[in-house]
MIVOVO-380212 format. One record per atom (N, C-alpha, C, O): z, x, y. Coordinates in pm, whole numbers, plus 32768, in hexadecimal, padded with zeros to 4 digits. Each point is the difference from the previous one (the first is absolute). Layout:
<pts>
ZXY...
</pts>
This chain:
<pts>
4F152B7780B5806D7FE67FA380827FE6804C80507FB77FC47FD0806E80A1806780148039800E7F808056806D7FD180227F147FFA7FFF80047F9F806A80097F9D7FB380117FA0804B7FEE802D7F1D7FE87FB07FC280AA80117FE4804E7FB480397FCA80817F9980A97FE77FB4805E7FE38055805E7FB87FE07F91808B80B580287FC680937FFC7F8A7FF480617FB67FF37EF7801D80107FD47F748001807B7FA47F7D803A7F9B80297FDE808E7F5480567F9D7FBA80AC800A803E80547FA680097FB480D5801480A38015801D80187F83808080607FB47FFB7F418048806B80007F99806D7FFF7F7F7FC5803D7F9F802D7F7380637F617FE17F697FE380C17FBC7FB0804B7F9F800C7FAE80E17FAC80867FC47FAC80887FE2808C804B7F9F80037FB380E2807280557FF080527FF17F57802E80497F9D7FF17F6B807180327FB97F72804080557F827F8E80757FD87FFF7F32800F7FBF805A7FBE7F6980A87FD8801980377F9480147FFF81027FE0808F7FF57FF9802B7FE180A380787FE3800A7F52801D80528041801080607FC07F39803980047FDB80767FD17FD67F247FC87F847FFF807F7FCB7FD680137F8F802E802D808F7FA0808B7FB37FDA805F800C80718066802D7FCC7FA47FCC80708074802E80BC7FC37FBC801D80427FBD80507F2380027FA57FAF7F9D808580307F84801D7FEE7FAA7FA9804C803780BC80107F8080607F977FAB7FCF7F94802B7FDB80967F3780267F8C7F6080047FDF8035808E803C802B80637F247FB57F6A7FCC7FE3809F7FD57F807FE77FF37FC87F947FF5800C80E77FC97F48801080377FB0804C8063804080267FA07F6280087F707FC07FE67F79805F80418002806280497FA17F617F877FA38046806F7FE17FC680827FFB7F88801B7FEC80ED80438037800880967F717FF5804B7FFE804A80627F837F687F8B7FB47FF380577FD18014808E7F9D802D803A81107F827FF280117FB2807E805C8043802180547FC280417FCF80EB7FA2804D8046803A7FE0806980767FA38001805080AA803D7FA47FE680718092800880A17FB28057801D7FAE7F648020806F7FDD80947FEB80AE80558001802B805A7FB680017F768096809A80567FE1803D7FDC7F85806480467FF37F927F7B7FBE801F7F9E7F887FAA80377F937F86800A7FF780CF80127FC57FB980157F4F7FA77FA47FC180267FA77FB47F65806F806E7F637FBC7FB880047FEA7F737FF880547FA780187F28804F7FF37FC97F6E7F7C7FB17FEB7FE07FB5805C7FD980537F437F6C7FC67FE380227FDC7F667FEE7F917FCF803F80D27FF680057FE87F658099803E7FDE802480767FFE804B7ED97FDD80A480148012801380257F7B7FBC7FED7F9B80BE8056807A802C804C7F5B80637FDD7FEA803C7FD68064802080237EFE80627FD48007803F8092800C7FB28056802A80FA7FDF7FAD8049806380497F9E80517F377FBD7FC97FA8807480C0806C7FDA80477F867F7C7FDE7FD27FF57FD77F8D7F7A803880DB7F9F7FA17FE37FAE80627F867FA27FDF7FB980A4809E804A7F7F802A7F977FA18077804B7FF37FFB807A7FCB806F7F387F908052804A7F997FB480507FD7803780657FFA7F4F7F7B7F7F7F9C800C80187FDC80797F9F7FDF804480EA801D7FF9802D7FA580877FFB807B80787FC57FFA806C809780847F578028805B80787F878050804A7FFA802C80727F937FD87F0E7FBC8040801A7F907FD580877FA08047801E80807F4280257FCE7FAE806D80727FDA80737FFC7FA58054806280B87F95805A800680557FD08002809B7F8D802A800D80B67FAF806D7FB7804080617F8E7FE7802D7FDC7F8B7FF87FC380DC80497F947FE9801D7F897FC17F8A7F887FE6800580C680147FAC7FBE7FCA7F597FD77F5F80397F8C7FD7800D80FF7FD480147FFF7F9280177F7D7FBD80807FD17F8E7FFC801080D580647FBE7FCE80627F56801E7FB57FA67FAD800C804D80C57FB47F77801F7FDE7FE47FA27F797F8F7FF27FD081037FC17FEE7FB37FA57FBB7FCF7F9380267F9D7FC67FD380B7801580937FC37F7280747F78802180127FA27FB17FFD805A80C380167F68801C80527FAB7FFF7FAD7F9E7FC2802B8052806A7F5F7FA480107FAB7FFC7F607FAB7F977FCC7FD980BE800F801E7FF67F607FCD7FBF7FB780567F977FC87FE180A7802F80A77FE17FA880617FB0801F80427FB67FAA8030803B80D47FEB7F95803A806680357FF580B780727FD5800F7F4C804C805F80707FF6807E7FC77F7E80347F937FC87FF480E78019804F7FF37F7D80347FAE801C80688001806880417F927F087FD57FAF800B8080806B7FDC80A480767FE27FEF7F69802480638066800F807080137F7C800A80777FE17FF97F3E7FC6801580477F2C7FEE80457FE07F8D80187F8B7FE4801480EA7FC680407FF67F71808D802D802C805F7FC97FC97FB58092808F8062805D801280857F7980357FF57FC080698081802E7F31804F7FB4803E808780028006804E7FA5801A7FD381237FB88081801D8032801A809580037FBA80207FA08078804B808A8011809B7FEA7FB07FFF7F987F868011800280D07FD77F867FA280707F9B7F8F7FDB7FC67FCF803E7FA27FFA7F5180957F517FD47FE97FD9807380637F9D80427FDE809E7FE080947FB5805380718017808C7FD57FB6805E801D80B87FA87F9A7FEE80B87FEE7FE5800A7F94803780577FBC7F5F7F4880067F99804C7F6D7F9E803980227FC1804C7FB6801B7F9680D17F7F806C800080328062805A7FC18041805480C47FC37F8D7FFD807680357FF180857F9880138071802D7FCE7F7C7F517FE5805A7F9A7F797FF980007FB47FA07FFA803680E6800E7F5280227FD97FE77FC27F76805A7FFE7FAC7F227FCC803B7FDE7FAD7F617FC080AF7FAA7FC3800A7F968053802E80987FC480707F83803E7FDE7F3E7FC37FDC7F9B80C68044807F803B7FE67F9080057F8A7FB77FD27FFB7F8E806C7F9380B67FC07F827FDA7F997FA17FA57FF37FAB7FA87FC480BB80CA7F427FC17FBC7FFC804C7F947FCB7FBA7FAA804F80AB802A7FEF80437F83807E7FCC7FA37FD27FE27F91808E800F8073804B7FAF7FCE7FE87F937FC580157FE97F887FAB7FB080E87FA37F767FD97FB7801C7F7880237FD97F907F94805B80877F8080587FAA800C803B7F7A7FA57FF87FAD80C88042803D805280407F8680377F837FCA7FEE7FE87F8980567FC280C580417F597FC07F8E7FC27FCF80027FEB7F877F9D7FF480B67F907FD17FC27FEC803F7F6E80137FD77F8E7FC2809380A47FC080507F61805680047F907FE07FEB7F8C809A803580A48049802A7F81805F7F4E7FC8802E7FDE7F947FCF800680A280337F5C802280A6800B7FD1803B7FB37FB47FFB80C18091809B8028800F7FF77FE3807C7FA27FEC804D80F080147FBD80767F9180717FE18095808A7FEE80787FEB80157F3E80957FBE8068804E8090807080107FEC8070802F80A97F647FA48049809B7FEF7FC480567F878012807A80037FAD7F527F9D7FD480727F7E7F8E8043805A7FFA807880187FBB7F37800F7F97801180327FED808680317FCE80637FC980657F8B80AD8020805D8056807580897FB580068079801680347F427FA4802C80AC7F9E7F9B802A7FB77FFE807A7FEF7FA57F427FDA7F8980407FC47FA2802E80727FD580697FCF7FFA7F8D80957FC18006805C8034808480667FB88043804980B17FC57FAA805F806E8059801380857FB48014806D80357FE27F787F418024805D7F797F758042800C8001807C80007F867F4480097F8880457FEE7FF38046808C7FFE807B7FF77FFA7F53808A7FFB801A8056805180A6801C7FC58065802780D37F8F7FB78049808F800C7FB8806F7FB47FF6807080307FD07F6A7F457FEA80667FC97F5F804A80197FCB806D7FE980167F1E804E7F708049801F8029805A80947FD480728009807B7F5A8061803980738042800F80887FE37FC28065801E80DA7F737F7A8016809F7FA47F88803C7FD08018805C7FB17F497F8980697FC780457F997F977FFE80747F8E801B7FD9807C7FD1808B7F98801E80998041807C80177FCC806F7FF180D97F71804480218058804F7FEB809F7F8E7FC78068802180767F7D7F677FE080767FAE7F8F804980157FF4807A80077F977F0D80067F6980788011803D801F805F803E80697FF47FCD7F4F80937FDB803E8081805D80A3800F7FC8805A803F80BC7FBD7F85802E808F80187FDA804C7FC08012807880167FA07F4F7F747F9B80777FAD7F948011805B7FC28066802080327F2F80017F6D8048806E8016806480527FAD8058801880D57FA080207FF9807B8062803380577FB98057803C803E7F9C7FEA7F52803B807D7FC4808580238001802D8071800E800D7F2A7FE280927FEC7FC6800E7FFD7F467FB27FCD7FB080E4808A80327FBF800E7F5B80217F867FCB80347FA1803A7FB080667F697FD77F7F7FA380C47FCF7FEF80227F8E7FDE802880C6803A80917FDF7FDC805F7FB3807D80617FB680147F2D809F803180447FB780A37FF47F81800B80537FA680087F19805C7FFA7FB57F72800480647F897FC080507FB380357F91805D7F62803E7F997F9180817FF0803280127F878007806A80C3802A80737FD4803D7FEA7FBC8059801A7F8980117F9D80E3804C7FD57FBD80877FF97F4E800F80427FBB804E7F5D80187F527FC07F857FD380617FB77FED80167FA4804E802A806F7F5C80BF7FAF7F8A802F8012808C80477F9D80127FBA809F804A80857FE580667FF77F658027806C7FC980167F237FEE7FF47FEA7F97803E80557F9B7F987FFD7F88801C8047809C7F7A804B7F917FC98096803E801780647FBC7FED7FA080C4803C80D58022800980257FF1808C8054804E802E7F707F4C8029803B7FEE806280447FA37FE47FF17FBC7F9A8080802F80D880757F81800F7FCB7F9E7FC880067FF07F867FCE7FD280B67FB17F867FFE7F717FD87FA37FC07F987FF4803580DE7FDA7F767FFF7F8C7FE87F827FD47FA57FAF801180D780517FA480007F387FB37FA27FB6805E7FB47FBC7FBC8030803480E57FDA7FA080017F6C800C80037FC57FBB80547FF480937F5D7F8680257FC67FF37F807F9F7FA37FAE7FF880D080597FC57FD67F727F4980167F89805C7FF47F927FCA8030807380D6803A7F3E7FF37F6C7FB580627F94802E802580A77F5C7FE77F9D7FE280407FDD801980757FE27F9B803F800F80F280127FB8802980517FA68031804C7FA980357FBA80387FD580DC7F698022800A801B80C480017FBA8044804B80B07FFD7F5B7FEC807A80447FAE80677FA47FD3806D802580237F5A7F5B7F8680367F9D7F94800880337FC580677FDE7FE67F38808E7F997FCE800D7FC6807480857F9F804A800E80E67F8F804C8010804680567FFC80B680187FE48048806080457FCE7F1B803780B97FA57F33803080027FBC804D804480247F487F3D7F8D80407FF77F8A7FD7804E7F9580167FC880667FBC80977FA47FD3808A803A80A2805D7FA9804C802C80BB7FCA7FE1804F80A880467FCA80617FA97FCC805A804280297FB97F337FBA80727FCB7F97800880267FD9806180407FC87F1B7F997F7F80177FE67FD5802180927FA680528010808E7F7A80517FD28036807B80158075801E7FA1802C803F80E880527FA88009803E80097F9880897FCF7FE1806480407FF87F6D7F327FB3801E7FAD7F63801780467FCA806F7FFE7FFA7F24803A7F73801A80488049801C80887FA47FDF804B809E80387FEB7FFB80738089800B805A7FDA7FC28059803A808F7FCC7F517FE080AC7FE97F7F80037FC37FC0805980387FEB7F627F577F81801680277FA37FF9802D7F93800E7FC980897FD480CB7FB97FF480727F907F5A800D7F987FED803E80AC7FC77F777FE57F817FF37FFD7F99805180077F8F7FCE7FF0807F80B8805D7FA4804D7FF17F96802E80537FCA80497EFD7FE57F7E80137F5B8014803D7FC07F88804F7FA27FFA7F7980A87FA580457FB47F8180A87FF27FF880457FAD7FC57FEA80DD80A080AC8011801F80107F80805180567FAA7FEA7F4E80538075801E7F8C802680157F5A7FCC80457FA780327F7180587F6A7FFD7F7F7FC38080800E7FCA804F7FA480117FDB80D97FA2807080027FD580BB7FCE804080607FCA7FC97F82807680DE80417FEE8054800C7F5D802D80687FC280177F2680157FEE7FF67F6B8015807B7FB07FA180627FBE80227F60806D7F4880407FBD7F84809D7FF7802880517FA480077FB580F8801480CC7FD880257FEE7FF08074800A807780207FDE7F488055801F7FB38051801F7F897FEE80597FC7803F7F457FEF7F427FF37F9B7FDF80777FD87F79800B7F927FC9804280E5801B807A7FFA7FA8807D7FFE803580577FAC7FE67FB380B9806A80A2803680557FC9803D807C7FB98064800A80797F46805D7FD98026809B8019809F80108039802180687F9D80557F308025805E80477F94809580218013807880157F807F327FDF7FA1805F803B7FF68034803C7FC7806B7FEE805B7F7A80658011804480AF8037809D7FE57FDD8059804D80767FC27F47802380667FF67F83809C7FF18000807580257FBC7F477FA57F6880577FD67FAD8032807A7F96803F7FFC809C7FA280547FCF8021809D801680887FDB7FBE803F7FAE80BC7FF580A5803680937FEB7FCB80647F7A7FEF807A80087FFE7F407F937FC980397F667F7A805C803B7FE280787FFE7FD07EEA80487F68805080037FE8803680617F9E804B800480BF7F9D807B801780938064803680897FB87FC9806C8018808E7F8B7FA2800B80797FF77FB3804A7F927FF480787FE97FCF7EFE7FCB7F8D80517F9B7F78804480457FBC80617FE080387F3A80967F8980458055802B809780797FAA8039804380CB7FE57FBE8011803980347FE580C37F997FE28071802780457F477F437FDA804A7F907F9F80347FD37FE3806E7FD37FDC7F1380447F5B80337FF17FB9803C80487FA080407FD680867FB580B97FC1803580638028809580037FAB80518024809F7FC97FC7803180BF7FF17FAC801A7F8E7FCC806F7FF7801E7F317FAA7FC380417F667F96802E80247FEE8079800E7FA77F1A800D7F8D7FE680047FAE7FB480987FD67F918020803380DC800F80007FB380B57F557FFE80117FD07FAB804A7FF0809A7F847F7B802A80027FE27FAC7F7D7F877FEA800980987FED7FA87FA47FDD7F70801E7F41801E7FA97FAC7FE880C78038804480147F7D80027FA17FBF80537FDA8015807380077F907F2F7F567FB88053803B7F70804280567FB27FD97F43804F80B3803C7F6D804B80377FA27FC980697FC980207F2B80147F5F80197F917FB680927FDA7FE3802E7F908018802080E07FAB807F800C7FEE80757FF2804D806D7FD07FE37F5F8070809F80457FC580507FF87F80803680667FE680407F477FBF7FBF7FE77F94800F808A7FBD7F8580727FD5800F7F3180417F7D80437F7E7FAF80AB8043800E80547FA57FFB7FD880C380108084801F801D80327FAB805E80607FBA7FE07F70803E8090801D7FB180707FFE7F7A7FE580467FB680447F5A800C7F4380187F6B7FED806A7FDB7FD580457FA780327FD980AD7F4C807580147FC280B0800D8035805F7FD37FC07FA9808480D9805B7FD380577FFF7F95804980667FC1801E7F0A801B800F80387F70803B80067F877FAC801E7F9080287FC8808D7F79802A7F8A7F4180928002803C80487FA280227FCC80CF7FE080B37FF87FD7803A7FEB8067806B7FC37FFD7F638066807080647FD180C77FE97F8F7FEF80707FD180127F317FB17FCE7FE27F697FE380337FCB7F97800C7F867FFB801F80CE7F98805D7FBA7F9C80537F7880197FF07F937FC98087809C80B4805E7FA57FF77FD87F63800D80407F9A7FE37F21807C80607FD27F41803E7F967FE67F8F7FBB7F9B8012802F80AA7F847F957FC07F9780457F8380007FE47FA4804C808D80577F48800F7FC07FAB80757F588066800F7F8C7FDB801F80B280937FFB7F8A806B7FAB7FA5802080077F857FFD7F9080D9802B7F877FD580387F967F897FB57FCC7F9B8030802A80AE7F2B7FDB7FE17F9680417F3F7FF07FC77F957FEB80C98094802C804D7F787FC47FC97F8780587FE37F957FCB800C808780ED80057FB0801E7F8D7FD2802980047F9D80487F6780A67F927F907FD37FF07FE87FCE7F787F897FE47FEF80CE80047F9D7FEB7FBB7F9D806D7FBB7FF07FE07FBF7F9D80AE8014808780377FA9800D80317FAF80AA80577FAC80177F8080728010801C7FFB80A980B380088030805780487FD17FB17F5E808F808B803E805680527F767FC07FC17FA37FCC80AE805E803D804C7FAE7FEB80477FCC80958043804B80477FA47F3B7FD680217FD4808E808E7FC6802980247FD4806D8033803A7EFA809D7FC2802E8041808A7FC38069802480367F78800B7F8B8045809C7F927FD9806F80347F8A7FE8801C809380A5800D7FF7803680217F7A80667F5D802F7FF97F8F7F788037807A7F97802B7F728045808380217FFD803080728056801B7F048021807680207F84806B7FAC800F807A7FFD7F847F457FC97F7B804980007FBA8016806C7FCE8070800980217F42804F7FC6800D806980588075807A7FCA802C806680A87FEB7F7680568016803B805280877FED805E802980447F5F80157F43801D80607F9E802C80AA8080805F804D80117F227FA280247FFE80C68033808C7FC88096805D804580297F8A7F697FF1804F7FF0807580B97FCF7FA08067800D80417F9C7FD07F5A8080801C7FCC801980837FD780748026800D7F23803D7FB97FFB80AC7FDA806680428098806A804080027F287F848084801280498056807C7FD5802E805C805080127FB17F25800680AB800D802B8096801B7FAE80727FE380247F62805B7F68804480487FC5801C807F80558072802A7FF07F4C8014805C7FF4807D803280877FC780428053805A80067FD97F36802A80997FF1803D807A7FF77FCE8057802280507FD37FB67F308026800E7F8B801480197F9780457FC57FAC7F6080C7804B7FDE80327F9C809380B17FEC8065800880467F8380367F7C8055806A7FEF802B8059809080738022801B7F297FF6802A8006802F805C80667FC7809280528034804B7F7A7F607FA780227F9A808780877FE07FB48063800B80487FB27FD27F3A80A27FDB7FCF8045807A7FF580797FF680127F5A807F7FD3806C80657FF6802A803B8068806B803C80067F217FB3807E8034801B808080697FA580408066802B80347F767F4D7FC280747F538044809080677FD4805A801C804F7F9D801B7F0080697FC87FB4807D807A801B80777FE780147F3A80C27FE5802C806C802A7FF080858061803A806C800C7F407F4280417FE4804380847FC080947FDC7FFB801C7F887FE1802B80BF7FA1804F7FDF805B807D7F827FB980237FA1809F80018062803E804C7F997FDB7FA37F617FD880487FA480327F4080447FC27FD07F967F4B7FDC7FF77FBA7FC37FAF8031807780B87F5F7FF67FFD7FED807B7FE77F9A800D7FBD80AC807B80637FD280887FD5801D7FDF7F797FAE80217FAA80D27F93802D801780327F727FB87FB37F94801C80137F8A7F697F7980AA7FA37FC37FB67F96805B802C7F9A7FD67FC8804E807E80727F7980238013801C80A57FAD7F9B80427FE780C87FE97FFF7FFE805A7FA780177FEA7F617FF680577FAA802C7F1A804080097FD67F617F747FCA7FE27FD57FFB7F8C7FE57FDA80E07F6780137FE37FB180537FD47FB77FF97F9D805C808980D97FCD807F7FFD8015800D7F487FA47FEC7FB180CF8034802F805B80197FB07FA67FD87F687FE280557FAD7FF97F0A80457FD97FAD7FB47F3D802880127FC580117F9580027FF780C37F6D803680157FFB80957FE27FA280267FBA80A98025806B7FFC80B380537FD4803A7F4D7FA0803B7FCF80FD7F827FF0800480907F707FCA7FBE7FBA802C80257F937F6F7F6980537FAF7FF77F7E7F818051804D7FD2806C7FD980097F5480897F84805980447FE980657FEB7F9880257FC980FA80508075800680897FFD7FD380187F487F9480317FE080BE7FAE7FCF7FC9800D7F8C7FA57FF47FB57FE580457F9D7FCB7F3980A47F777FF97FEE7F9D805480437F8E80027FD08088803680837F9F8067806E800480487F877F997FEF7FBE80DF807B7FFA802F806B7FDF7F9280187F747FBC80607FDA805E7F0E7FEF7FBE7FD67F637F757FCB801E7FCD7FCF7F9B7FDC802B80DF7FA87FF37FF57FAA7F9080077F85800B7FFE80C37F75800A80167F70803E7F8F7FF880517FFA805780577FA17F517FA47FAB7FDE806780577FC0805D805E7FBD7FD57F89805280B680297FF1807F800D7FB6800980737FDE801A7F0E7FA67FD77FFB7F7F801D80557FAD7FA4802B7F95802D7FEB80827F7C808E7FD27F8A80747FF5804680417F977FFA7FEE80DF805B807980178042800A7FB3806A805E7FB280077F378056806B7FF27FCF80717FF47F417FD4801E7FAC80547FBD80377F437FE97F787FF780C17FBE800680317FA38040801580C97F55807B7FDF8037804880048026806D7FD37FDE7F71806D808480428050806680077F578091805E7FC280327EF280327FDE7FEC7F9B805380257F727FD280147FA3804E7FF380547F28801D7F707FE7807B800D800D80307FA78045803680C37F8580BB7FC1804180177FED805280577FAE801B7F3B80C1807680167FD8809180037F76802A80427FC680567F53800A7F477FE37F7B803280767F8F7FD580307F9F803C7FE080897F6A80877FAA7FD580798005804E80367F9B802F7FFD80EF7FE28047801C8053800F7FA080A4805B7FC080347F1980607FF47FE37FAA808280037F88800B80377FC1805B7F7D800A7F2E7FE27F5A801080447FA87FAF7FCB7F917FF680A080827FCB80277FDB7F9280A67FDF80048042805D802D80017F3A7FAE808A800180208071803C7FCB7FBB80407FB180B37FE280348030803F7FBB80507F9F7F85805B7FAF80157F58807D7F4980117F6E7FD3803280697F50803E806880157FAA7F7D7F718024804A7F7E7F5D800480067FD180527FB17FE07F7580907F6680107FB87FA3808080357F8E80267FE380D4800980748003809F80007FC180587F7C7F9A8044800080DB7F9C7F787FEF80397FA47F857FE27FB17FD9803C7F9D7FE17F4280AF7F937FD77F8E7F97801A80497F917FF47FCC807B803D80D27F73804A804A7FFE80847FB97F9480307FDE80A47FEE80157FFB80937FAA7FAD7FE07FA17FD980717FDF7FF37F4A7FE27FC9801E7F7F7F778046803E7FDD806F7FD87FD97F4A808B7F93803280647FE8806180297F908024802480F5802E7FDE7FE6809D8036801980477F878035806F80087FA07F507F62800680627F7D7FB58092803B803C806B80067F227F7B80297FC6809C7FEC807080568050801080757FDD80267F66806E808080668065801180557F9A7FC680687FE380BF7F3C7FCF8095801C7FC17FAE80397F588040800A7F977F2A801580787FEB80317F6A803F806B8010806A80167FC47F62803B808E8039809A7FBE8093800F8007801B80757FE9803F7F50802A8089800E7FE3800480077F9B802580717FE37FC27F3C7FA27FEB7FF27F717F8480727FD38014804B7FA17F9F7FB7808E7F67807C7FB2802C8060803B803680447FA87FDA800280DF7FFA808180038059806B7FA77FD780707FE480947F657FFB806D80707F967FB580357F79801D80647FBE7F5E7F2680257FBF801E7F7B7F75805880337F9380107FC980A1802280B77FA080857FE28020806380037FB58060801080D37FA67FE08056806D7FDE80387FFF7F687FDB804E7FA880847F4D804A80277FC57F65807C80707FF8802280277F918023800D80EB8075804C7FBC80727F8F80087FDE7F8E802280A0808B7FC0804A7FCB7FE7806C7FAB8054803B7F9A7FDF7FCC80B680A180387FA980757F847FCC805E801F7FED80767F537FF97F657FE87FB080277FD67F7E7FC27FE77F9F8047800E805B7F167FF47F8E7FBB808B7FB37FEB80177F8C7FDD805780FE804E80627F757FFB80217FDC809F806F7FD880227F368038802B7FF07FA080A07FD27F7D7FD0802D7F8F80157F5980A47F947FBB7F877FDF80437FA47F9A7FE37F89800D805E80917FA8806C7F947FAE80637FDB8038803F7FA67FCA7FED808A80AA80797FB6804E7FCD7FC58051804F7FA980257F30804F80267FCC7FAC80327FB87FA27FC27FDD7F9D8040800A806E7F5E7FA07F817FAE80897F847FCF7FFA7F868011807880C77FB180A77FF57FE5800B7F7080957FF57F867FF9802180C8806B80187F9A802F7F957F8E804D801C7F8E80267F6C80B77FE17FB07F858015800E7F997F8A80297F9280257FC880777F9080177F907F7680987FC48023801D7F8A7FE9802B80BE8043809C7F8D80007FEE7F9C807980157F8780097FB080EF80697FCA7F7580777FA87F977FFE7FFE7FA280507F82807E7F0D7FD87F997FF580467F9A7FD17FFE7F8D802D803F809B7F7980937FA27FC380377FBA807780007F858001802980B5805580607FC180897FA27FAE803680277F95802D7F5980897FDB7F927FB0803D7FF87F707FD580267F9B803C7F9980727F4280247F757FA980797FDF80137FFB7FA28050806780727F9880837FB07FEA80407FE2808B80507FA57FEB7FB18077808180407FF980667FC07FC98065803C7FC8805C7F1C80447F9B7FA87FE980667F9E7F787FB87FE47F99803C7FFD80817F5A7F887FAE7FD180427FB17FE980097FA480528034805A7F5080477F667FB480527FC980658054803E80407F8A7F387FCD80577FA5805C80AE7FE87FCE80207F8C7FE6803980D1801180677FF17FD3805D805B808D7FF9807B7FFA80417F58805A80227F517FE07FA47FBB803F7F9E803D802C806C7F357FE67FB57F85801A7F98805F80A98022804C805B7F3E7F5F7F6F7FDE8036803D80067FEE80A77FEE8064804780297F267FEF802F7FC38085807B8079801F80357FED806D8002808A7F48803F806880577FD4805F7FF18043806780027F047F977FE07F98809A7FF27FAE7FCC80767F8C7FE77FDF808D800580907F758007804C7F94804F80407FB87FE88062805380A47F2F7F918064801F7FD780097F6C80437FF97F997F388018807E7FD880257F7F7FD680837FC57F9F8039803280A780027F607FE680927FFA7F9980527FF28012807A8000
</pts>
């Protein structure tokens, strides 16, 4: 219930915050990746139908219309950095346009709408499974829509797709599942380059199991465990690898599919770390490595306290690292967050296993202002206002 009325309050924000939107256009084919990607131009005040393909909206509709260019096709930047998006979302996108024979932005809001809620209703089993109460759970679950950035659950993005490919995997490692985790792991490789993070998950889940059950755990298990980490240490070159044995190299354009883990990795030079050191030398590197701590440490600690499977915590614990590391310092900060929902549940669930009074109103001043930042989110970040040629990050 909660994730659903979320779900309209975003949609109406969305709506009203469609009237501030900048003309985009013409469309930009023959442009360059630093430049605001136009595929489908809007006039200014385009309406819910337009914003909702804002952004990374615009490149995954190229893709799913057009499909990726083969490499003798490739004939300027942003022909070369379409494959640099994994086709997970896309192709299902395609697929939903077909069937439902809506425009691929409905599409994909119908497609993203089903997708979140079957999340909300994985992750729900999964904290009932571990014997979390039925009150926790259910917050627990709804947290995945009061983050900052929640909204970009309804738009056209791959991070729905991406959300419940992270449960369901999470889901068969805790029940000791771990080729099928693997297929799972594959899936978001093949959505959002960020698998790699699941490494650390199933180390430290095997490090769990092995204190549990050191004598009962049979080879077998350790085997497919072990397939299951090297699924995820190989993540970053599937879907590279993938592009350029089915579209090949491009011989005048640089293929930023082909090209994908080695742009991840030289982020490691530009990324938070390497810029906050250039910018304030090691006194602003202590003071990013304790607003980290800071941002990982007290949902964790709270989740240890309330009972949080580990691997929930540790998943986002390792995926901000990774952001942190490889990632530039950009507003889309606020929209990696949506990824580390299992983290930031128990900030929101743990007070309801108490239910006294200074801690449900933690939880209304924090729900209070996550909802105004989603507000700030949409209006300041999503909507192209002003013109988008002075947004060149995307949120």
């Amino acid at each position: 219930m909660v994730t659903v009325v979320v779900r309209l309050a975003e949609i109406i924000a969305l709506k009203i915050g469609a009237e501030a939107q900048s003309a985009t256009g013409p469309a930009t084919p023959d442009g360059v990746p630093g430049h605001y990607f136009v595929y489908s131009p809007s006039p200014a005040s385009p309406g819910l139908g337009a914003v909702l393909g804002n952004w990374d909206g615009e490149w995954y509709e190229r893709i799913a219309m057009l499909g990726y260019p083969r490499g003798d096709e490739i004939a300027s930047a942003n022909d070369a950095y379409v494959s640099g998006f994994p086709p997970g979302f896309p192709l299902l996108a395609r697929v939903t346009t077909e069937i439902s024979g809506l425009s691929f932005v409905w599409s994909s809001v119908l497609l993203n709408t089903v997708l979140s809620l079957a999340t909300v209703v994985l992750l729900h089993g999964l904290l009932r499974s571990r014997g979390l109460p039925a009150r926790v759970a259910a917050v627990g679950a709804a947290a995945v829509s009061l983050l900052p950035s929640s909204p970009v659950l309804v738009a056209a993005y791959s991070e729905p797709l991406a959300l419940l490919f992270l449960v369901v995997a999470l889901r068969l490692i805790l029940e000791h599942r771990y080729l099928v985790a693997a297929v799972a792991i594959l899936g978001l490789a093949l959505t959002r380059p960020v698998a790699v993070a699941f490494v650390p998950v199933l180390l430290i889940h095997a490090v769990l199991r092995f204190r549990v059950d050191r004598r009962l755990m049979p080879a077998r298990s350790w085997a497919t465990l072990s397939v299951a980490t090297l699924v995820a240490a190989a993540s970053p070159w599937v879907w590279p690898r993938v592009a350029v044995w089915i579209y090949g190299r491009s011989e005048s354009v640089a293929n930023s599919g082909a090209s994908r883990t080695d742009q991840i990795a030289s982020g490691l030079g530009s990324g938070y770390l390497r810029t906050t050191l250039d910018v304030g030398g090691p006194p602003a590197l202590v003071l990013l490595a304790l607003a980290f701590l800071a941002l990982v440490g007290v949902p964790a600690v709270v989740g240890l306290r309330t009972g949080w499977p580990v691997e929930l915590l540790a998943w986002g614990a390792a995926y901000l690292a990774m952001v942190i590391i490889a990632t530039p310092i950009t507003p889309g900060f606020l929209r990696y967050l949506v990824l580390a929902a299992p983290l930031f549940g128990p900030l929101f669930a743990a007070p309801f296993a108490r239910m006294s009074r200074p801690h449900l109103a933690f939880v209304a001043t924090l729900t209070a202002a996550c909802l105004w930042a989603q507000w700030f989110w949409i209006r300041y970040l999503f909507i192209l206002d002003p013109a988008p040629a002075l947004l060149p990050w995307s949120p």
